[in-house]
C-alpha positions as CSV (number, residue, x, y, z in Angstrom):
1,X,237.7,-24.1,14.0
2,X,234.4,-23.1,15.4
3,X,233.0,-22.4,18.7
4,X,230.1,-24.3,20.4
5,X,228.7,-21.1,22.3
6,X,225.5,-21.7,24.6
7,X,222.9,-19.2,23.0
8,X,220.0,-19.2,25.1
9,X,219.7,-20.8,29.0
10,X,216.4,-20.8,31.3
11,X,218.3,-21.2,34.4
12,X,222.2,-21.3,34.5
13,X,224.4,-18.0,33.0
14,X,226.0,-18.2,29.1
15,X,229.1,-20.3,29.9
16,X,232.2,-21.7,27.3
17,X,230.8,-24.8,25.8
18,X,233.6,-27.2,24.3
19,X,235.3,-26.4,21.2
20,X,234.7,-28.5,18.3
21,X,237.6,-29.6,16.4
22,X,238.0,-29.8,12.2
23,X,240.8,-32.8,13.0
24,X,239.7,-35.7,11.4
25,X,238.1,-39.0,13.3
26,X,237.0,-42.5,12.5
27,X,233.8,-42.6,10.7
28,X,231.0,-43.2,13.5
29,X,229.1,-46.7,12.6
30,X,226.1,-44.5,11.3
31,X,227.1,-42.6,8.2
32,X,226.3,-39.0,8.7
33,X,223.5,-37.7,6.7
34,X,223.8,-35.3,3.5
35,X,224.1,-32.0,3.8
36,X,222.1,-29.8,1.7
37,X,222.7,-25.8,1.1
38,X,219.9,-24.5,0.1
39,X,215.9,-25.5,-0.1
40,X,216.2,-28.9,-2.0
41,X,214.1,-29.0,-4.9
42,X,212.6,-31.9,-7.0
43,X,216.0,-32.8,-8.5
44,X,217.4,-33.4,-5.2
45,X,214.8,-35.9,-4.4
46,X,216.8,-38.7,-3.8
47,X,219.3,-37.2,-1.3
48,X,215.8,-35.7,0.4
49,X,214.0,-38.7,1.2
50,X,217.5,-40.7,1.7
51,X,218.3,-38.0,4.9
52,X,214.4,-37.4,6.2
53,X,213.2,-41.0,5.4
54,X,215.3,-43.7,6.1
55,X,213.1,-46.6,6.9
56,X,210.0,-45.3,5.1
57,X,207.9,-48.3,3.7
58,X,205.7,-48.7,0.9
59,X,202.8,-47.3,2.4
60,X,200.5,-44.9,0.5
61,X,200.7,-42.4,3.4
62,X,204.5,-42.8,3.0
63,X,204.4,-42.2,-0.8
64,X,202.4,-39.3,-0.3
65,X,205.5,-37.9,2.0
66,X,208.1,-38.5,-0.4
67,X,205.9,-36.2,-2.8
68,X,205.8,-33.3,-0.2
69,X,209.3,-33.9,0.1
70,X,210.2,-33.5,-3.5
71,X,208.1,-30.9,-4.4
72,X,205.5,-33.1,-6.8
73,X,202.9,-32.3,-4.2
74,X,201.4,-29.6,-1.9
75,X,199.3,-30.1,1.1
76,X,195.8,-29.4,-0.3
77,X,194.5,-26.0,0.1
78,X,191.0,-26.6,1.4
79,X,189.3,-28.9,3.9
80,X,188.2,-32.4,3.5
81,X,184.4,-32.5,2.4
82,X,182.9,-33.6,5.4
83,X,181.7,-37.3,5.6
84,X,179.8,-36.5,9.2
85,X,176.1,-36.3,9.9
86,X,177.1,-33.1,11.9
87,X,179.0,-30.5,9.5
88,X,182.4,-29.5,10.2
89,X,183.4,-26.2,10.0
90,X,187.9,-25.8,10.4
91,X,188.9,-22.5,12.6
92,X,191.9,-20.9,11.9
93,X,194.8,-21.6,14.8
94,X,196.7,-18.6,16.8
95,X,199.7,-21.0,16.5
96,X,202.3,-21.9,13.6
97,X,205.5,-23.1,13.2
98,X,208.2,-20.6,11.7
99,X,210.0,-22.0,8.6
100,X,213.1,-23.5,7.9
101,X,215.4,-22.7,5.2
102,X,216.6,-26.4,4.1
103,X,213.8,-27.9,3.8
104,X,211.4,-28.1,0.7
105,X,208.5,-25.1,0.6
106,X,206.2,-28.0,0.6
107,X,206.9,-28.5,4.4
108,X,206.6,-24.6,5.7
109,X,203.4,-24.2,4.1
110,X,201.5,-22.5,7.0
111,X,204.4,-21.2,8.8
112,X,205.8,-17.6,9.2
113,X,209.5,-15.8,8.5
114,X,210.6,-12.7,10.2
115,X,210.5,-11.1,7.3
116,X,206.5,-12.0,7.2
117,X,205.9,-10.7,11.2
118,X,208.1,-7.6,10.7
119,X,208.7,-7.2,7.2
120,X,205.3,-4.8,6.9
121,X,203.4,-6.9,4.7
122,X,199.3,-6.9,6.1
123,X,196.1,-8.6,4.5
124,X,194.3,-6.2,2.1
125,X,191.0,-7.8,4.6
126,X,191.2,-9.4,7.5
127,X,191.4,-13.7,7.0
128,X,188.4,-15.4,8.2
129,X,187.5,-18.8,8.7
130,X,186.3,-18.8,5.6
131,X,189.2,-18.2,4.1
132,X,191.6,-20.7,6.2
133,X,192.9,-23.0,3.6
134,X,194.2,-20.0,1.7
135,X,195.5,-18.9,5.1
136,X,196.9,-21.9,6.4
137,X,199.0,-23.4,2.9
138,X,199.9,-19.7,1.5
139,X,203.3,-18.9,3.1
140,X,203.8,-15.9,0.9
141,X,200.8,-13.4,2.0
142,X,202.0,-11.0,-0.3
143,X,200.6,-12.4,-3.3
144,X,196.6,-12.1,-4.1
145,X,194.4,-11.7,-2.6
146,X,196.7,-9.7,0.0
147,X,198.5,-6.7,-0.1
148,X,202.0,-5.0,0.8
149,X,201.9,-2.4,3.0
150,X,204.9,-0.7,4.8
151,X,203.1,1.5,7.7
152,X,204.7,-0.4,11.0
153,X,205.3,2.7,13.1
154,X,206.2,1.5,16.7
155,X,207.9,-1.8,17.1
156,X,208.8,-3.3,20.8
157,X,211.0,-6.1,21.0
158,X,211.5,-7.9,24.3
159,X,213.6,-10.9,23.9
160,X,216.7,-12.5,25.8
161,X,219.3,-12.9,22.7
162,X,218.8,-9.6,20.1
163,X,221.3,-8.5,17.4
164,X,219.6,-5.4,16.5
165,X,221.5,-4.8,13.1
166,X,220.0,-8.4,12.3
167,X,216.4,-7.2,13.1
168,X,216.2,-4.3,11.6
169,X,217.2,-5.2,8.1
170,X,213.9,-7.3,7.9
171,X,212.3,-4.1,8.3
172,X,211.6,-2.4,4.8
173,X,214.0,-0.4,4.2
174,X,211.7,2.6,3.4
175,X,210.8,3.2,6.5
176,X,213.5,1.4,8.8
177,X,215.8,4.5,9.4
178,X,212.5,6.3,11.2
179,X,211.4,3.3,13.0
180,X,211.2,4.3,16.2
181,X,211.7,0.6,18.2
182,X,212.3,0.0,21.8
183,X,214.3,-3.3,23.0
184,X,214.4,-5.1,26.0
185,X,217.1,-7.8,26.4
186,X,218.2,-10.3,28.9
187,X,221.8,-10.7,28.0
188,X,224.1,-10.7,31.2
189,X,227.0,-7.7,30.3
190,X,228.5,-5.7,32.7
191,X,227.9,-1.8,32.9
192,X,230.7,-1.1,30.7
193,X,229.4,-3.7,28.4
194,X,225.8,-1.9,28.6
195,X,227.0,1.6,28.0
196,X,229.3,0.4,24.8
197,X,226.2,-1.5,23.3
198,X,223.7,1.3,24.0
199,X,226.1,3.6,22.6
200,X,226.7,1.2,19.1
201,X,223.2,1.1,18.6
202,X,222.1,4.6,18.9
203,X,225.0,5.4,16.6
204,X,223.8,2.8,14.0
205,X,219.9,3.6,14.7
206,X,219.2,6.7,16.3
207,X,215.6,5.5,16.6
208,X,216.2,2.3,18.4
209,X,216.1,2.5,22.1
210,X,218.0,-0.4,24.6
211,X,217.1,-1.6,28.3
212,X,218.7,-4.3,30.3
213,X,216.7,-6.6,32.0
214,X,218.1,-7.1,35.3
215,X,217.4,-10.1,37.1
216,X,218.9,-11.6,40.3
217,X,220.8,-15.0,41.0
218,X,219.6,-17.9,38.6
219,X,216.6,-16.1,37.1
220,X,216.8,-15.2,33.1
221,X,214.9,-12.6,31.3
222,X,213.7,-15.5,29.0
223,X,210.3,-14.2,27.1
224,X,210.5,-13.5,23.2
225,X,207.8,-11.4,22.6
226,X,207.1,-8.5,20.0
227,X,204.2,-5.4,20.1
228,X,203.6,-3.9,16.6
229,X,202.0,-0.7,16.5
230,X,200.6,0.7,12.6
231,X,200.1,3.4,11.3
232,X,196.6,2.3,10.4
233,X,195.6,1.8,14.0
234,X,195.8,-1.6,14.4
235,X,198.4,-3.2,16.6
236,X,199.7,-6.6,16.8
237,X,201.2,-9.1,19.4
238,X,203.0,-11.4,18.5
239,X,204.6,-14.4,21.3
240,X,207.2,-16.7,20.4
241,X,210.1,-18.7,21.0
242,X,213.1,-17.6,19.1
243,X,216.2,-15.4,20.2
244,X,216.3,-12.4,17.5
245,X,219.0,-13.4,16.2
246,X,219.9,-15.1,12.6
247,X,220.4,-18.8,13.3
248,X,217.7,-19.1,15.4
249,X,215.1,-18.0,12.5
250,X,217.3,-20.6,9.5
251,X,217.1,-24.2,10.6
252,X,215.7,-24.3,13.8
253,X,212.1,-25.7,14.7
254,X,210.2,-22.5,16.3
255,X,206.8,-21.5,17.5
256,X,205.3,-18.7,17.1
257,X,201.5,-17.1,18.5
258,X,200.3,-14.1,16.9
259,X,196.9,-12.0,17.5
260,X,196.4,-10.7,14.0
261,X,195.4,-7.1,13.9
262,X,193.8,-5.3,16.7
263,X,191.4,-3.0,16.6
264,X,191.2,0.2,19.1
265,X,188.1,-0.2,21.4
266,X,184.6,1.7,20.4
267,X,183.8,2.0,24.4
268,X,185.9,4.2,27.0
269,X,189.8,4.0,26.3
270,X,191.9,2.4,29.4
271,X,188.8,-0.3,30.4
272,X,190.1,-3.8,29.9
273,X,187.8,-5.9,27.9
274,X,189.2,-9.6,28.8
275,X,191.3,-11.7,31.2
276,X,194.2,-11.6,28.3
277,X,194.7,-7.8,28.6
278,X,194.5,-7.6,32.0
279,X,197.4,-10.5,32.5
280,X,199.5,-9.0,29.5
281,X,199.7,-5.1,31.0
282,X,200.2,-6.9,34.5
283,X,203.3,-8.7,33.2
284,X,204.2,-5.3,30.9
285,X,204.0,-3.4,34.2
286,X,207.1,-4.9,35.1
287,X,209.6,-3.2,32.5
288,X,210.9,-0.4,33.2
289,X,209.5,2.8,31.2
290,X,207.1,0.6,29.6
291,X,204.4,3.6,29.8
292,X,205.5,5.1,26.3
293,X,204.0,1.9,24.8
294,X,201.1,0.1,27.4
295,X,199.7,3.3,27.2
296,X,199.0,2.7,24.0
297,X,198.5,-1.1,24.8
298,X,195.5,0.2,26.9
299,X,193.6,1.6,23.8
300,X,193.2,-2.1,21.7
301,X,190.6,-4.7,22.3
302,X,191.8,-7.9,22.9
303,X,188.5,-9.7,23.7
304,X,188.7,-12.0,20.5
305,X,191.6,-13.5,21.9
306,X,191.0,-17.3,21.4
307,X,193.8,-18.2,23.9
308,X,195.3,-17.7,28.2
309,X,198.6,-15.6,28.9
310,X,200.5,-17.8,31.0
311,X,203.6,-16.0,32.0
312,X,206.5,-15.9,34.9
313,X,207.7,-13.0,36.5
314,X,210.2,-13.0,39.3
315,X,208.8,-12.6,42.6
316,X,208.0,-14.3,46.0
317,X,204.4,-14.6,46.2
318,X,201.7,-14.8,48.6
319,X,197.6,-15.8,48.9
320,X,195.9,-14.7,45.4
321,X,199.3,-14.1,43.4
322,X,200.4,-17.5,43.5
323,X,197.8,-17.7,40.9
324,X,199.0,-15.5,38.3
325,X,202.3,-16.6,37.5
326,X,204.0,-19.9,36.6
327,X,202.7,-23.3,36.6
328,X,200.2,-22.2,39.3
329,X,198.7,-20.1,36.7
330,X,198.5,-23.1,34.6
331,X,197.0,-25.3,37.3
332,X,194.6,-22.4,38.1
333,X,193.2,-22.3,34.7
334,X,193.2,-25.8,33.7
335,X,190.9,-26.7,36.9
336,X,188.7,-24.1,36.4
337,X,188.0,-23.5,32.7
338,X,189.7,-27.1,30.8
339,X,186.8,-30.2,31.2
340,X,189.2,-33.4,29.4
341,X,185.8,-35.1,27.6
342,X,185.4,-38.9,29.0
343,X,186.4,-40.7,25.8
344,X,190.0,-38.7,25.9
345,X,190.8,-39.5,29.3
346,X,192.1,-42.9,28.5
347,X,196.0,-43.7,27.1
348,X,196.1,-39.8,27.3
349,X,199.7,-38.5,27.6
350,X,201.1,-35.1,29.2
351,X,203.9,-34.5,26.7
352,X,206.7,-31.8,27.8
353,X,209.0,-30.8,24.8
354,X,211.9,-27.9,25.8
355,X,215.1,-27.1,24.7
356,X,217.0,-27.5,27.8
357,X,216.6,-28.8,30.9
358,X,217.7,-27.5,34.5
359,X,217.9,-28.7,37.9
360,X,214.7,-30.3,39.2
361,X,216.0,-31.5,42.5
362,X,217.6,-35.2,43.2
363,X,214.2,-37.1,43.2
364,X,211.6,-37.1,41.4
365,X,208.9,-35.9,43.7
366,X,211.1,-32.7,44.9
367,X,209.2,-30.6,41.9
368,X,208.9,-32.5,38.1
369,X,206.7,-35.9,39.5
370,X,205.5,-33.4,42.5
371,X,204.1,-29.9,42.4
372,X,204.8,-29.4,38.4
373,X,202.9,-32.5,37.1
374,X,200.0,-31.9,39.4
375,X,199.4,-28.9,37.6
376,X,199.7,-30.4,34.3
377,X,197.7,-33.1,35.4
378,X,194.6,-30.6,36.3
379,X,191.7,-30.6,34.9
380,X,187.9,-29.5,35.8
381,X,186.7,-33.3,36.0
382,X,190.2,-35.0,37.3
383,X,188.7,-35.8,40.4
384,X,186.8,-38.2,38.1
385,X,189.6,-39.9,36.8
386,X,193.0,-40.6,37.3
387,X,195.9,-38.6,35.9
388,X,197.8,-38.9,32.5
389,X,201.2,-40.2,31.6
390,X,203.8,-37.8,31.7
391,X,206.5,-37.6,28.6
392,X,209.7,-35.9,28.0
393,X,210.6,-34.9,24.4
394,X,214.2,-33.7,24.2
395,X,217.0,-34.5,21.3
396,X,219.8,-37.5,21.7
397,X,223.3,-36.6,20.9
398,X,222.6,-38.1,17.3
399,X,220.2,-36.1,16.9
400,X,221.8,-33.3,17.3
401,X,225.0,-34.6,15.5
402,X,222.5,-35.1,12.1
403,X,220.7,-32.0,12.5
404,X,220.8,-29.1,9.7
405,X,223.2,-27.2,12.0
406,X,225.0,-30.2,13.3
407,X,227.1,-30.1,16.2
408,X,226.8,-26.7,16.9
409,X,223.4,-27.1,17.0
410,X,224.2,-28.0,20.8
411,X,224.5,-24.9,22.3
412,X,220.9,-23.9,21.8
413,X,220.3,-27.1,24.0
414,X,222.0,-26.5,26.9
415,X,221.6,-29.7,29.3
416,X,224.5,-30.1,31.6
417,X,225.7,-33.2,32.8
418,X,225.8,-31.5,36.6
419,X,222.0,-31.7,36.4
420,X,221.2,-34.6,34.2
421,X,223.7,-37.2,36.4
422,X,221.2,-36.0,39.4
423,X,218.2,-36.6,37.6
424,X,219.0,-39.5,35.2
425,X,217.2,-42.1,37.6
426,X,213.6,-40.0,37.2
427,X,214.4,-38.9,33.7
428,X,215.3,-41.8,31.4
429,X,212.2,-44.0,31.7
430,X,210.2,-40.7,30.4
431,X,212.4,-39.5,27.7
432,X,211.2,-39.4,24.3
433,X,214.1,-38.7,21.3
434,X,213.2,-36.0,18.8
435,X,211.5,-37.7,15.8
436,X,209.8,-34.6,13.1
437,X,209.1,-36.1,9.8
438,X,205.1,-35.8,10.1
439,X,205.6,-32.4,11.0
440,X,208.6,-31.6,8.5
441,X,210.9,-31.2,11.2
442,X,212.8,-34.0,11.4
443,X,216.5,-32.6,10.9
444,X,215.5,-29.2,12.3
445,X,216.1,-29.4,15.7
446,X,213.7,-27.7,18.7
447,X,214.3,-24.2,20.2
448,X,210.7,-24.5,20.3
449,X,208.9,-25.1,23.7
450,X,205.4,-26.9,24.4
451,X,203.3,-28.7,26.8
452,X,200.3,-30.4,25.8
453,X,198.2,-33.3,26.9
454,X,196.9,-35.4,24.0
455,X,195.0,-39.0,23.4
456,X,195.5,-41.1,20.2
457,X,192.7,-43.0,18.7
458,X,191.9,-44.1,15.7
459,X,190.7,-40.6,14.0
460,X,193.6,-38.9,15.0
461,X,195.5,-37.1,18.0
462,X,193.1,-35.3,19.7
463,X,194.6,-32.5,21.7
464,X,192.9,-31.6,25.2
465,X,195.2,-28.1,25.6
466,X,198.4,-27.0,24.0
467,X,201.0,-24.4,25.9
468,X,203.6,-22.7,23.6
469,X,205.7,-20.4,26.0
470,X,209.1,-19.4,26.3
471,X,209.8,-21.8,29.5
472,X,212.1,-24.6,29.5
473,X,211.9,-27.1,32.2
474,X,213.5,-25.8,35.2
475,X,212.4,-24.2,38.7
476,X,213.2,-20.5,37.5
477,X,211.0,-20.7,34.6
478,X,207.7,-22.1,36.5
479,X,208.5,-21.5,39.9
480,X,208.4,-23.3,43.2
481,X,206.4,-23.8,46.1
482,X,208.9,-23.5,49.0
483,X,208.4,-23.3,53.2
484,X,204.8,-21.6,54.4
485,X,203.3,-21.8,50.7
486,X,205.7,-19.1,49.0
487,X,205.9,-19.4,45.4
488,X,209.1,-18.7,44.2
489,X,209.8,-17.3,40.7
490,X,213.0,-16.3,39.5
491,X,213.2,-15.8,35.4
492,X,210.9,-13.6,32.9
493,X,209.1,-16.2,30.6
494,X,205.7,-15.8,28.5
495,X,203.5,-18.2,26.7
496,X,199.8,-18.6,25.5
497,X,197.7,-21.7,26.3
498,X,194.6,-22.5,23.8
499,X,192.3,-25.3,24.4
500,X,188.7,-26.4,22.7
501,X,186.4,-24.5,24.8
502,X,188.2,-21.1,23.9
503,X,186.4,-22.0,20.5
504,X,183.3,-22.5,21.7
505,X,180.2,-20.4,20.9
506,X,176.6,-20.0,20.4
507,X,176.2,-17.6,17.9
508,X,173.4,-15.0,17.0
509,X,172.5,-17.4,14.1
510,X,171.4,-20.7,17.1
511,X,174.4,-22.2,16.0
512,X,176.4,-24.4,18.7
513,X,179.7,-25.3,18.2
514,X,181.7,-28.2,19.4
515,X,185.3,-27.6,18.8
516,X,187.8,-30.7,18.8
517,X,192.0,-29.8,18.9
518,X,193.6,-32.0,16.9
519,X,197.3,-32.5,15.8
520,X,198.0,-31.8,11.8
521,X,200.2,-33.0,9.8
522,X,201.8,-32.1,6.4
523,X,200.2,-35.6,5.2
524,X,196.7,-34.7,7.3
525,X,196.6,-30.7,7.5
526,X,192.6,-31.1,8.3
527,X,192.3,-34.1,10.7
528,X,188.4,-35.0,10.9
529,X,187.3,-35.9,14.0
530,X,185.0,-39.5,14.1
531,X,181.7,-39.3,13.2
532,X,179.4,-38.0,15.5
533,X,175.4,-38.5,15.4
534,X,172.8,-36.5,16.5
535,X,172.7,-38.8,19.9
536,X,176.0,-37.8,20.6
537,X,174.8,-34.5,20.5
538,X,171.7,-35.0,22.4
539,X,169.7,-33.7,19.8
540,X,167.2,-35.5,18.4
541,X,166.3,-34.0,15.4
542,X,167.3,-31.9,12.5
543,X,166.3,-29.1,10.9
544,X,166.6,-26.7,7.9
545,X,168.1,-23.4,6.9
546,X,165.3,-21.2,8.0
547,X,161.4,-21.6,8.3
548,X,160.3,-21.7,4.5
549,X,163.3,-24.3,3.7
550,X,163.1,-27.9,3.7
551,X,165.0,-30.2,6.5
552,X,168.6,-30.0,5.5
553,X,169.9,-32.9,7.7
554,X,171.9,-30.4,10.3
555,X,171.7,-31.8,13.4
556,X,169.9,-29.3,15.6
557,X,167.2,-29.6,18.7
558,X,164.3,-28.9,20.0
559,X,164.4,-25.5,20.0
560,X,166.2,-25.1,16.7
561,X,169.8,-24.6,18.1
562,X,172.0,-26.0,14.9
563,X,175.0,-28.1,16.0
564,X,178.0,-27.7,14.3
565,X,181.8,-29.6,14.5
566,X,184.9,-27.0,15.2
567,X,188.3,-28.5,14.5
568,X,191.2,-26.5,15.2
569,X,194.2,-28.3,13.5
570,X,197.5,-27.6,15.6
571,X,200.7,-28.5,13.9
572,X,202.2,-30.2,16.4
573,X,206.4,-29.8,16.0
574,X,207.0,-33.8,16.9
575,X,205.5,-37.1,15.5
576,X,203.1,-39.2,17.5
577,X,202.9,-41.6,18.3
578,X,206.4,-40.6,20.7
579,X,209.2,-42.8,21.1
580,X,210.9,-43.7,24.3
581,X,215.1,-43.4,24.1
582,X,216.8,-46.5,23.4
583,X,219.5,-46.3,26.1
584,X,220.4,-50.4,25.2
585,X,220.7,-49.2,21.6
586,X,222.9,-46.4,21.9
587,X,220.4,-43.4,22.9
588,X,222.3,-40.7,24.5
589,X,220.7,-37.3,26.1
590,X,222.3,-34.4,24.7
591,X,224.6,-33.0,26.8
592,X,226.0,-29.4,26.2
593,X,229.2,-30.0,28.2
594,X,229.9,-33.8,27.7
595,X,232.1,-35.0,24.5
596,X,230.2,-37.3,21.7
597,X,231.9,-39.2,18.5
598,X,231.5,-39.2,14.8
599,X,231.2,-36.0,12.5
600,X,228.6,-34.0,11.9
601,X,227.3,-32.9,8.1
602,X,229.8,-30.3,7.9
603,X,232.7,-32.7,9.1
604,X,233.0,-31.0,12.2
605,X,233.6,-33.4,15.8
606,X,233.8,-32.4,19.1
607,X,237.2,-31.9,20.5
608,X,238.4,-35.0,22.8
């Protein structure tokens, strides 16, 4: 018999979830799906396609799925040739998914391991944007043209869930007994409890050292973050959204931001060089004995950073610092640095997708359809134009019952009934189920967090900013305005927020870049954006490579300024277009605490 245990909550404490039962039941009406043990390869084809694709039509787009699905085919490794009158030139994204173990390699092309993050192994040169289609469909960096190196010398981990044993054997094991590594956690354990752990681990890793985050009432330390110092210099941060522990890095759909390697700063050591380094030591200032690594922090330049710390920290604040944390942050930076371009305004959609929800108050307006949605409704230009849908992405019971892990999938999910039975009224007309197969996702159900607003048309899903953060949805997380302006924030979360004009430049070389977001795809893993003319530009002529060269056809103006395309493709973890819950059909919201038929993959049912 196994236990349904709640691994990870934004809000509420770890409670007792119910207790699954092996006793056998009636055979729910849909038939579960087939379980497969290990990555299915092209033999397996027909059980693969049979559990990911069950109403897939004859469609080419559809046959080429099935052939990344059975291993005949692999994403291909460079970008389309560009059709446009205006070049296209595809940046590399700070954002990937992590990959999943039952699914075929052909689907985590482009995503990361734990063993890749912290596993020592580095780029024999730094990737360039050049180089992103080796980048983006190599998952093994290892092989040629990169190299294995084992020189990670300080690691910090701050997380809410760590098994420490568990992390450190995806360190090499030629240099994990002198690793010296320094932990924050957010479990909830009594001083005994604390004292018995520490004393475990420093037994087992002399090297490693533990802190306990407290944090008062409902507040959570929530962030999963890592700093990776090298012997080479370089140091690398790395923001995500999974517990270190296993089964959150096997079968679970995950997020994960990383900075590459940092280079120390040329100029005086201890000046900040960007907005992202002054927000990241300002949340690190919070820990406690975090000098023996900011300190080093201090030294790195961050100021290639394509991307916004947005991050929570509890606190009551006042004037100025209601700015810097939460979803103020967020509504701070999207009005003053995110313009939504005209032709993406219409049928645009802000689409929330968490793995659990908490209590947002009995109607609608007290904080989700209030205070939170205008801040992810801002924008520099809203006062233009009217505000964007709002959508909830979150798993139905059958999902989670047909999900790699099955049933006790649930407990990564924790929803309560207490909150949802208040909410339900706001909630259901905006809930989306959990559909994955364009991403590769679709039985590998979402620890993963995200907030984006994004416009479908006919090129594609253009993307206007994308949040991947720690957060769920709940008060704690983001905060809340409460009596004389006082914003409230009661858990530890951390996320990064990217949009287009992060990307944009005018380089040495006259050349302007316009940089369109767009959702990919394992069927699309370069979206093109429409064509766009040199009027669209403003431009009205073109011009050629340099003075003794004939006219090359690039788009450029008056002054010779060459225009450019930037796409930044951004693997988004759900299928668009979304689909609302079919409450008539059956749709039920995942509920941690509530009891649900049938048997999952593993013949496993919730107890009665």
């Amino acid at each position: 018999m196994s236990t349904l245990t709640i691994s990870d909550s934004s809000d509420e404490e770890e409670t007792k979830a119910p207790t699954p039962s092996l006793a056998p039941r009636p055979a729910p009406s849909t038939p579960p799906k087939t379980t497969l043990a290990t990555t299915p390869s092209a033999s397996s084809a027909p059980s693969v396609i049979a559990t990911l694709l069950p109403s897939m039509q004859s469609k080419n787009k559809n046959k080429g799925l099935k052939r990344l699905l059975t291993g005949e085919e692999s994403p291909s490794s460079s970008p389309k040739k560009p059709k446009k009158s205006v070049p296209i030139r595809y940046l590399e994204p700070p954002v990937c998914l992590t990959s999943v173990e039952r699914v075929p390699s052909s689907l985590n092309v482009g995503c990361v391991t734990l063993k890749s993050l912290i596993g020592d192994v580095s780029y024999s040169s730094g990737p360039d944007i050049a180089n992103l289609g080796d980048i983006l469909y190599n998952a093994d960096y290892t092989s040629s043209p990169y190299s294995q190196k084992h020189d990670l010398e300080l690691m910090v981990q701050i997380n809410f869930m760590i098994d420490v044993p568990f992390v450190m054997n995806h360190v090499h094991e030629s240099i994990r007994e002198g690793l010296k590594t320094i932990v924050y956690h957010g479990l909830r354990l009594s001083m005994n409890e604390v004292m018995s752990l520490n004393a475990t681990i420093a037994t087992a890793y002399p090297r490693v050292t533990m802190h306990s985050v407290p944090v008062a009432g409902m507040g959570t330390h929530h962030t999963k973050a890592m700093i990776l110092f090298y012997r080479d210099g370089t140091m690398q941060l790395v923001i995500h959204t999974a517990n270190m522990i296993e089964r959150d890095w096997r079968n679970k759909t995950q997020g994960v931001f990383k900075t590459g390697r940092l280079s120390k700063k040329s100029g005086t050591a201890g000046l900040s060089t960007c907005a992202f380094e002054r927000d990241l030591l300002e949340y690190l200032d919070r820990y406690f004995e975090h000098e023996h690594f900011t300190s080093r922090v201090r030294l790195y330049d961050f100021s290639m950073i394509k991307a916004v710390l947005i991050a929570s920290a509890p606190g009551k604040y006042k004037g100025p610092d209601r700015n810097k944390w939460g979803h103020l942050k967020l509504r701070a930076v999207l009005r003053q640095q995110v313009e939504v371009p005209k032709e993406l305004i219409p049928g645009s959609k802000i689409v929330c997708q968490m793995s659990s929800i908490g209590s947002l108050g009995k109607n609608s307006q007290d904080w989700l359809r209030g205070e939170f949605e205008a801040s992810l409704n801002s924008y520099r230009n809203s006062k233009t134009f009217g505000p964007a849908d709002l959508c909830i992405v979150y798993p139905t019971a059958e999902d989670v019952r047909t999900s790699f892990e099955g049933w006790s999938m649930g407990g990564s999910i924790p929803f309560r009934s207490t909150a949802y039975d208040k909410q339900a009224h706001y909630l259901n007309p905006i809930l989306h189920s959990w559909r994955g197969l364009k991403s590769g996702r679709e039985r590998a159900m979402p620890h993963i967090k995200t907030f984006t607003r994004v416009t479908g048309r006919a090129d594609g899903d253009h993307l206007a900013w994308f949040l991947l953060t720690s957060a769920n949805l709940s008060k704690p997380a983001w905060g809340e305005v409460k009596d004389g302006g006082v914003f409230d924030v009661k858990s530890y979360e951390l996320g990064v927020l990217i949009f287009p004009g992060l990307f944009e430049d005018c380089g040495e070389s006259g050349e302007i870049l316009h940089v369109s977001m767009m959702n990919s795809t394992v069927l699309d893993p370069y979206p093109e954006p429409s064509t766009l003319t040199l009027d669209e530009f403003h431009v009205g002529t073109t011009c050629s490579n340099s003075d003794n060269e004939e006219n090359d056809g690039t788009p450029c103006d008056p002054e010779g300024l060459r225009y450019t395309i930037g796409v930044v493709p951004i693997r988004l973890p759900y299928d668009l277009p979304l689909r609302k819950y079919d409450f008539a059909g059956g749709d039920h919201v995942w509920l941690v605490d509530k009891q649900f038929p049938g048997k999952d993959d593993f013949g496993t049912t919730l107890a009665p």
